[in-house]
N, C-alpha and C positions, 0 to 999 in steps of 0.2 A: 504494500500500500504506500502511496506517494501523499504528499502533504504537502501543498504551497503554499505559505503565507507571502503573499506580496508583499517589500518594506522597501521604502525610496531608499539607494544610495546614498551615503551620507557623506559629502567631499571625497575623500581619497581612501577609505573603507573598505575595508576589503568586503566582499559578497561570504555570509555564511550560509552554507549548505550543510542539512541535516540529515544524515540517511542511517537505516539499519547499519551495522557493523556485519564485516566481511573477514572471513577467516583471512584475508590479507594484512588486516588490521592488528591480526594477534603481537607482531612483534611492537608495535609503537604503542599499543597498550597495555604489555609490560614495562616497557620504557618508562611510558607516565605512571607506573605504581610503583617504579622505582624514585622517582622523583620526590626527594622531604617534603618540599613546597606543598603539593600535590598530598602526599602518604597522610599529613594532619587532616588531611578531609575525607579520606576514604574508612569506610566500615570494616571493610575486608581489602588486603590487599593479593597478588596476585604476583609469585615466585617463578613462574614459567609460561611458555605457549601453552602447556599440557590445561593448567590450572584455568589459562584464560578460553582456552577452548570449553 
């Protein structure tokens, strides 16, 4: 299922696009569970693809 919200560009903004996650994604979303910044907001965090899969 696709979802569009329309929202005007705002000056030099970058465009956010939202979609389902893609087993492509697994490595960069362990990345950001490894990230401090990031790990203080997460519930669970997430040690491997295996985990994030």
């Amino acid at each position: 299922m696709t979802i569009i919200l329309p929202v005007p560009q705002i000056g030099s903004a970058a465009v956010l696009r939202l979609r389902p996650w893609r087993l492509g994604d697994l490595s960069v979303l362990v990345a950001a569970h490894r990230d401090p910044a990031l790990r203080r907001w997460l519930a669970h965090s997430l040690a491997d693809e295996a985990e994030a899969r």
